[in-house]
N, C-alpha and C positions, 0 to 999 in steps of 0.2 A: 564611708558611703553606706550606712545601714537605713534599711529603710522605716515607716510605723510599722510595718507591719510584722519584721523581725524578732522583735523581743521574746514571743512568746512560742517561736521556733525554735528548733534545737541548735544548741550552740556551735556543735560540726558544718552545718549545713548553712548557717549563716558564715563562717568562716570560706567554706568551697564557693561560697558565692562573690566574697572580696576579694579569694585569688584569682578568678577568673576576670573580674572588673579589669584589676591590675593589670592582667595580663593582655587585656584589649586596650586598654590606653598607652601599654607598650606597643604594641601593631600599629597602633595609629599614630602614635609619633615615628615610630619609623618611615610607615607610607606617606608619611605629609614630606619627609625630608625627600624622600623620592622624589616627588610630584613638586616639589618648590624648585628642580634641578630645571636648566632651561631647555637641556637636551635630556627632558624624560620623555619623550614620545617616543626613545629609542631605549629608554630604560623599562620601561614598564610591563613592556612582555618580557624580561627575563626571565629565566625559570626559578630565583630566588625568588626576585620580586611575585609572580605568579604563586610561588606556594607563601609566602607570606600572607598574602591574601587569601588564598584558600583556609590558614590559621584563622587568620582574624576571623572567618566566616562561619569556620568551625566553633569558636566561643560564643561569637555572637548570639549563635544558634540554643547552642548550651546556656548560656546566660537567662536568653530569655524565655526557656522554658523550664527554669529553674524558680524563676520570681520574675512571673507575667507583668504583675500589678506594679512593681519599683522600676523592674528594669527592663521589661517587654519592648514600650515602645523608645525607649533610649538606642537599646540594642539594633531594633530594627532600623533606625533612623542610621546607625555607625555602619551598619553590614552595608546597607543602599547608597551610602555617602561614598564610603571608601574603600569596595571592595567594586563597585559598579562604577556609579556616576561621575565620581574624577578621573577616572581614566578615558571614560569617553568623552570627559571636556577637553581633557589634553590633545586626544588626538582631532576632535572638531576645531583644536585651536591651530595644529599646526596641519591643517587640511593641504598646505602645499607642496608640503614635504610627505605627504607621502601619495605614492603613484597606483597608478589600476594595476592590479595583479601584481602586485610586492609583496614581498614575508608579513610588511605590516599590516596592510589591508586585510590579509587570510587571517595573522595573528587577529584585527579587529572585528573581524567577522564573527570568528571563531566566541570572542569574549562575550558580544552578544548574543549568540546562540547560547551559550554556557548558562547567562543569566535568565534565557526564557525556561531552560530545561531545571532549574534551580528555582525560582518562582512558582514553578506550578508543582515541583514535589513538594515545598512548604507550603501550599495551599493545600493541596490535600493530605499533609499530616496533621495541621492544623484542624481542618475537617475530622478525620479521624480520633484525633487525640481527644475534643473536646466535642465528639457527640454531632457538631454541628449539621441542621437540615437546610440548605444552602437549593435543593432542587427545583424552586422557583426562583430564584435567583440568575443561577450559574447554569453552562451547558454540559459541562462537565464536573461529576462530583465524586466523593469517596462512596463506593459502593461496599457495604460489608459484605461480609463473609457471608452467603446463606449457609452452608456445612454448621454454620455456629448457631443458628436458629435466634440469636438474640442479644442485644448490644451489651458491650464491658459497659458498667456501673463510672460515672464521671462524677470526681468529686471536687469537682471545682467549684470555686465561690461564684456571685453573680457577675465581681468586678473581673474575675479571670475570665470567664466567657463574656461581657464586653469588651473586653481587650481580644480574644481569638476571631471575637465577628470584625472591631475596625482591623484586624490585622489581613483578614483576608479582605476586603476590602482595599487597604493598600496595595497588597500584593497584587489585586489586578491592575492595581494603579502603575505601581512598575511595571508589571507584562504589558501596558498599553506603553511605557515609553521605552521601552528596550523594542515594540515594534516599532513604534516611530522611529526611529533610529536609525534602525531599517531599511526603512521608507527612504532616509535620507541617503540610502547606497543605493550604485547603477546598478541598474539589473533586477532588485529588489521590490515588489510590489505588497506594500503589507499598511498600507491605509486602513481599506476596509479593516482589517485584523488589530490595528490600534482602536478604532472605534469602538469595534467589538467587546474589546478590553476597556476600555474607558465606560461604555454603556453597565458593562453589567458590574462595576463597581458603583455606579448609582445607583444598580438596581440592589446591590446589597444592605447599603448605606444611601439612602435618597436625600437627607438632609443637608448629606457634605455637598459642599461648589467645589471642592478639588476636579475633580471630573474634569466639569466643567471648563475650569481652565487650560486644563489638558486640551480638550478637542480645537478648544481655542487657538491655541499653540500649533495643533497639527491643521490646521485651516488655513492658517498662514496669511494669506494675500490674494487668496480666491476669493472671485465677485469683490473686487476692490475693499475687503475690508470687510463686508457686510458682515458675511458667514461668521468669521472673529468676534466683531464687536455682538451678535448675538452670545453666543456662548461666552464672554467674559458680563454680560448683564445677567445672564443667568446665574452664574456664578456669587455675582453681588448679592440677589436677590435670594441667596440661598438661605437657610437657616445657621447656617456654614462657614458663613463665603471665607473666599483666601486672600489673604490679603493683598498677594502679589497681582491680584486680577485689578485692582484701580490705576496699578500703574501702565499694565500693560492695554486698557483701554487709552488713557490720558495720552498714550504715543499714538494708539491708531488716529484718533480726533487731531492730531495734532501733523497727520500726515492725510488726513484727510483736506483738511481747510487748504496747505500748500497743494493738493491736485486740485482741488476745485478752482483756485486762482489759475490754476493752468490750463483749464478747461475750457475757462469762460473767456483765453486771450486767443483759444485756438481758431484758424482763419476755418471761413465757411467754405469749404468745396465740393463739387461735384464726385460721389463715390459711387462707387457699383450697390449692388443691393445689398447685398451681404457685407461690406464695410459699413454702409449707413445705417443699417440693422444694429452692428455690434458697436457704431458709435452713438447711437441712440442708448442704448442702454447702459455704455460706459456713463453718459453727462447724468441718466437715470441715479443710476448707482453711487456714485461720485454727491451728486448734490442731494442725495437721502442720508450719507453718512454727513457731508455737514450740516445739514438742519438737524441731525440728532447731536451732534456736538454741541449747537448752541443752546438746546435745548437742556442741556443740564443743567443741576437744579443751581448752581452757583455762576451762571453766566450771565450775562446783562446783554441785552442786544437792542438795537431799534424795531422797533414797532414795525415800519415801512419794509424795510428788510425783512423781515423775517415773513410778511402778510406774501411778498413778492417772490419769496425762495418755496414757501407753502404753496403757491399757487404752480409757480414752474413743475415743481416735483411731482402735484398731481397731474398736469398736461402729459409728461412725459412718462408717467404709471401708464396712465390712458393710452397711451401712443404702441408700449411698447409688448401690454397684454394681448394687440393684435397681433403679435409675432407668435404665429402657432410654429410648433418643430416639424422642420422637413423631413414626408416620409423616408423611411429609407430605399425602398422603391424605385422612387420619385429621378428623373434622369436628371442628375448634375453635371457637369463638367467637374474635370481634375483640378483644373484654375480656380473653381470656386470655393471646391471642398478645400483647396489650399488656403485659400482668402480665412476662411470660416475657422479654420486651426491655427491661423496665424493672428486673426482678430478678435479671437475667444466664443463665447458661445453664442449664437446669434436669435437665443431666444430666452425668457426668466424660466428655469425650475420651478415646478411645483414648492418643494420643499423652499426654495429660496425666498418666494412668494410667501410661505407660511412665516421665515423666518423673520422676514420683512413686518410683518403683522404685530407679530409677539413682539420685536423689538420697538414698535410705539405704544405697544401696551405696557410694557416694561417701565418707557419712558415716561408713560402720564403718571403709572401708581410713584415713581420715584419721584415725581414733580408735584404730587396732592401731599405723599409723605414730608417732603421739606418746604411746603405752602411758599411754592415758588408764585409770579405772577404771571409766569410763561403756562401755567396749568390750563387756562383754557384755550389758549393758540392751540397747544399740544392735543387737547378735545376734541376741535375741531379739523384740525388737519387727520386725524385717526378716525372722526367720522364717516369723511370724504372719500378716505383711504378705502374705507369700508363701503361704500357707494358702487366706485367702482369696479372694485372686485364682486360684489354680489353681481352688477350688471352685466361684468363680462360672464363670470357663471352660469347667467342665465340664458346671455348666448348661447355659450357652449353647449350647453347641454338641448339647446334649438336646435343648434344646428346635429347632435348625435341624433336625437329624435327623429326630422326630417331625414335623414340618412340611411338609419332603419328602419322606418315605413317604405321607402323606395325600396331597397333590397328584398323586401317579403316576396318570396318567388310566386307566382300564378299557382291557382287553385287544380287550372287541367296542363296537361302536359302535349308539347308541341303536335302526339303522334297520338290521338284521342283512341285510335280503333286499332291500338299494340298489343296483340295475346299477351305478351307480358307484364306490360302495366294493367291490361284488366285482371290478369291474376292478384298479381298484388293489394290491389286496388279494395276487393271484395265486392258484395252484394249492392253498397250504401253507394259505393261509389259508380257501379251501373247505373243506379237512377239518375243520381245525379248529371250524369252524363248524357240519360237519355233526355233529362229534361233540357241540358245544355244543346244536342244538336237536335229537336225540335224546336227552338228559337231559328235556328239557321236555315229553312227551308228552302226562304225563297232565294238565298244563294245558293244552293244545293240545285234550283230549279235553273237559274241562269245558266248554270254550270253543265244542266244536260241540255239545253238547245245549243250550246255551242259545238256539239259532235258525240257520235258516238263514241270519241275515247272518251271519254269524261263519265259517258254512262257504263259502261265495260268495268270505270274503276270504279265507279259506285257500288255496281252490282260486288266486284270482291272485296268490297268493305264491307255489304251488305252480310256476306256468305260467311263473312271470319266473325262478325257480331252474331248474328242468329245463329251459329254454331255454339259459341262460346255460350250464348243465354242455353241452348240446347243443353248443354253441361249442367246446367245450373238449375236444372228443374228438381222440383220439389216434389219427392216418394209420396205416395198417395195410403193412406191407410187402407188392411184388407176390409171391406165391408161384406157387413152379414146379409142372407140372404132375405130375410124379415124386416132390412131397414131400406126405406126408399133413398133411391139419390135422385132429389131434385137438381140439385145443381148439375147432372149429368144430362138430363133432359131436359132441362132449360137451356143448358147451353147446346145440347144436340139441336134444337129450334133453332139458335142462331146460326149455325152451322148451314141449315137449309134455307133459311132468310138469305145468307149471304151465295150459298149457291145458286139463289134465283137470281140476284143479281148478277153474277159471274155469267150466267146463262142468254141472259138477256143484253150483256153487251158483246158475247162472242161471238163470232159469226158462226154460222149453221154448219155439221158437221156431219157426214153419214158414220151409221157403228152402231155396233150393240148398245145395250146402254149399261150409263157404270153406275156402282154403290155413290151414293149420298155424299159419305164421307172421304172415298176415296178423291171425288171432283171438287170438295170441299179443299182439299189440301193442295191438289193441281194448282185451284184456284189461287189460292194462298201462295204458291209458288211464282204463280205466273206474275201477281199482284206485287210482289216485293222491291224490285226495283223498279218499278213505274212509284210507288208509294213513295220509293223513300227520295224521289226526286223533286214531289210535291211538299217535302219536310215537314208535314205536320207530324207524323209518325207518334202522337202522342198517347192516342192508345196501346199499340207493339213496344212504347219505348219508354213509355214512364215510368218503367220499372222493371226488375227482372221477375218481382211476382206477380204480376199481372199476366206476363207474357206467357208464362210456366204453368200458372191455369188455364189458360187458353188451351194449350199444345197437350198439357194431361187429360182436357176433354175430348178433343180429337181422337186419340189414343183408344179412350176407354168407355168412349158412346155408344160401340157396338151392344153393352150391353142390355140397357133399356128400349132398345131402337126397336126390337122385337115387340114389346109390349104397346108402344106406341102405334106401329102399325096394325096392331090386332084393334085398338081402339079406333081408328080412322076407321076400319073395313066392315064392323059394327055401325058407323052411320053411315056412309056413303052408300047408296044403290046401286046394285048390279049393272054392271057398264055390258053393252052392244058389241062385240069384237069386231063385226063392221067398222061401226063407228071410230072405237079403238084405230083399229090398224089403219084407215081413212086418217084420221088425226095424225097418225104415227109417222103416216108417208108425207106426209103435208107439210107437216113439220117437225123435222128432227129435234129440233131443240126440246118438243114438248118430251119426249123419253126422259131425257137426261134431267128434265124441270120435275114431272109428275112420278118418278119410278119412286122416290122414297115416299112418296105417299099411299102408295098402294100392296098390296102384299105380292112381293117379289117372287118370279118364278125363277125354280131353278134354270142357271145357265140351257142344260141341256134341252129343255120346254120353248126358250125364246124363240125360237124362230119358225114354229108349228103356229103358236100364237098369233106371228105377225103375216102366217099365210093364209 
């Protein structure tokens, strides 16, 4: 058993490597006499037969990193035959004989755990040994040494590193069926975790359909077939493919066509919802895997038939993408939830849906490839296909839209005049606000003719707003004495404009008379909630800075007011004090109208004046 590549190696070393062959052909004749015995499912965990195996695994191991390129993968194929896999056929063969919680089960358990823990150290020695960068690949990798600052030097050939990249490659290939395996014990959930392993040995190696076949295998009889017969076309389709993947579709198709005859003699009955649901999508399912059977590129069929099976199977597409998944929320009964686990799933998966897809796409390029006549049936049925899943799509995605545009919560919040939503709120959001409840007036106004509570609560919604804007006024710069403030005396004017007004609807009052400004503000006072029941409020409430110059003119008018009435007292003429105090007594209102326009005597002077 020397291989090409021997001759020019040292003669020792080619020697160590024929005792070792030897010496694994011996182990394996021994374990096959085991394993041929009828009662080895009781023989196979001995602890002889158990360290013979660990022997054998021991060379194997040695072998193949002794001469990767002759006997790498020879080895690796002896170690996985028959230190692993025939024992776990033996005991899947006599599944009856052995029971839950027996020596054997633990012994079987035990063996599989053994070989996940074994797999993943020879992947990462593998890793190791030959350098390899597997980190986009794999989730887990050989991390070196940092202490060592820089990797051992590899001096392997190109052929020895294709050999260590398909090697680990396999090796996730095992660790994905030693978790299947798994899978196949009570108690055990390790699906996702074969997947896992099966995915990223494609992602190592994408060319190989091994994989492929794999998931196939671990997909079994979900969604009748479907899920399966996807992954064994992909398989085909590989660059790769495996051989064993033609046979194992040729059985699904051919257990497809016997459910489909039994589907189409089942009697028509009245079901609950959730039965009719899950047998909607049973005839679905069932009659998409036979039209992909006859659809293969070596089938003959009639014309009529197959126009007749195309059309059904898109009816029933259409029918059964209205079955959205019930929230979980949503109040079920126990009877139903029971229905729906006893009748399967009562709605298509996304992913199922996709896999549906890819497998008539599958099927046309296999049908152009072997210039079947069935190629444009197969076009068209995948057009249609295509039709209607764009339209439901586009549903869906209707009806998400519509759904979140109703959710968008309102712009004001239930409690408009809450100190603490106008904190939060800011500046931007006063205005807004103010312009929001000056729309609302004349409701505001309804609201106070129907009693004085209504006006009471206005007023302390009134009092907790102009507080809050009070807050919110704006610091005025120190001004110099060389610089005029118009705006101070402009707005002082308005101030006395609106105090004549104020004057002229109040009723007549006897008293001294007051400052300008002080009656200004009264006014303002007294005006607030009669204002804010007429709701125009558009001026106090359009804004918080509008409001906050107002109120800083008030404030700080005292001090051009002086100047102003020295300019009045310059043109006006010398007034009669007769007359004066006759006008005064006559009418009071005119004090309180006329005093800021004349030059104000001291308090303690007024009533000398008025005698």
């Amino acid at each position: 058993m020397s291989g090409p590549g021997q001759d020019s190696e040292p003669e020792a070393k080619v020697l160590h490597i024929k005792r070792l062959y030897r010496a694994v052909v011996e182990s394996v004749h021994k374990l096959d006499v085991i394993i041929s015995n009828k009662s080895s499912y009781r023989e196979v965990f001995k602890p002889e037969n158990i360290s013979l195996r660990n022997k054998l695994r021991e060379l194997c191991v040695k072998l193949m990193f002794l001469h990767p390129v002759d006997y790498g993968r020879k080895a690796e194929e002896l170690l996985w035959r028959k230190v692993y896999y025939e024992v776990i056929q033996v005991i899947k063969t006599n599944k009856k004989h052995i029971h839950s919680r027996s020596a054997l089960e633990c012994a079987y358990r035990t063996h599989l755990i053994a070989g996940v823990g074994f797999y993943q150290h020879l992947l990462l020695y593998i890793q190791s040994h030959y350098q390899l960068e597997l980190q986009d690949c794999i989730d887990w990798t050989h991390v070196t040494d940092p202490l060592i600052g820089r990797k051992k030097p590899v001096s392997a050939t190109a052929k020895e590193m294709e050999w260590a990249q398909m090697a680990c490659h396999r090796c996730l290939v095992y660790l994905g069926d030693l978790a299947r395996y798994q899978n196949e014990l009570a108690g055990v959930e390790a699906e996702q975790l074969a997947e896992r392993f099966y995915h990223q040995a494609l992602s190592v190696t994408p060319h190989v359909g091994m994989p492929f076949n794999q998931l196939g295998t671990l997909a079994g009889s979900k969604f009748y077939n479907v899920e399966a017969t996807y992954y064994y076309l992909r398989c085909i389709q590989s660059e790769a493919p495996f051989e064993g993947a033609y046979g194992n579709l040729k059985r699904l198709f051919d257990k497809a066509a016997k459910m489909y005859h039994q589907v189409k003699k089942q009697e028509i009955k009245k079901l609950s919802p959730s039965r009719q649901r899950s047998k909607d999508i049973k005839r679905l399912l069932v009659s998409f895997m036979y039209l992909q059977s006859l659809l293969q590129p070596k089938n003959s069929v009639l014309e009529t038939e197959l126009t007749s099976l195309c059309q059904s199977v898109l009816e029933d597409f259409n029918l059964v993408l209205f079955y959205l998944a019930t929230p979980t929320h949503s109040s079920t009964s126990a009877g139903e939830e029971e229905e729906e686990q006893d009748t399967g799933c009562p709605f298509l998966p996304d992913t199922l849906v996709f896999k549906m897809v890819v497998t008539c796409l599958m099927v046309v390029h296999s049908l152009k490839r072997g210039g079947s006549k069935q190629y444009s049936a197969s076009i068209a049925f995948t057009l249609a296909l295509f039709s209607h899943l764009v339209n439901h799509v586009t549903i869906r995605l209707q009806a998400e839209l519509e759904d979140g545009e109703s959710q968008v919560p309102p712009l004001h919040t239930d409690n408009p005049d809450d100190p603490e939503m106008r904190e939060t709120a800011g500046p931007v959001a006063l205005e807004d606000e103010g312009l929001l409840n000056g729309t609302g007036g004349e409701e505001e106004e309804e609201e106070e003719e129907e009693g004085e509570g209504g006006l009471k609560l206005e007023e302390q919604k009134q009092k907790k707003k102009y507080s809050r804007l009070s807050m919110l006024r704006r610091r005025r710069c120190v001004r110099k004495e060389d610089e005029s403030d118009l705006s101070e005396g402009f707005q002082s004017d308005e101030d006395e404009e609106e105090e004549d007004r104020g004057q002229a609807h109040s009723p007549g009052t006897a008293g001294p008379p007051v400052s300008g400004p002080v009656l200004a503000k009264e006014a303002k006072r007294e005006r607030l909630p009669v204002e804010a029941g007429w709701g125009s409020g558009s001026e106090e409430e359009e804004g918080g800075t509008a409001f906050d110059v107002e109120t800083d003119s008030d404030m700080n008018s005292q001090e051009s007011r002086s100047d102003l009435e020295d300019m009045e007292d310059s043109e006006s003429p010398p007034q009669d004090p007769s007359s004066s105090s006759s006008s005064s007594s006559s009418s009071p209102q005119g004090r309180a109208v006329h005093a800021p326009r004349h030059q104000r005597p001291p308090p303690a002077q007024r009533p000398q004046h008025h005698q």
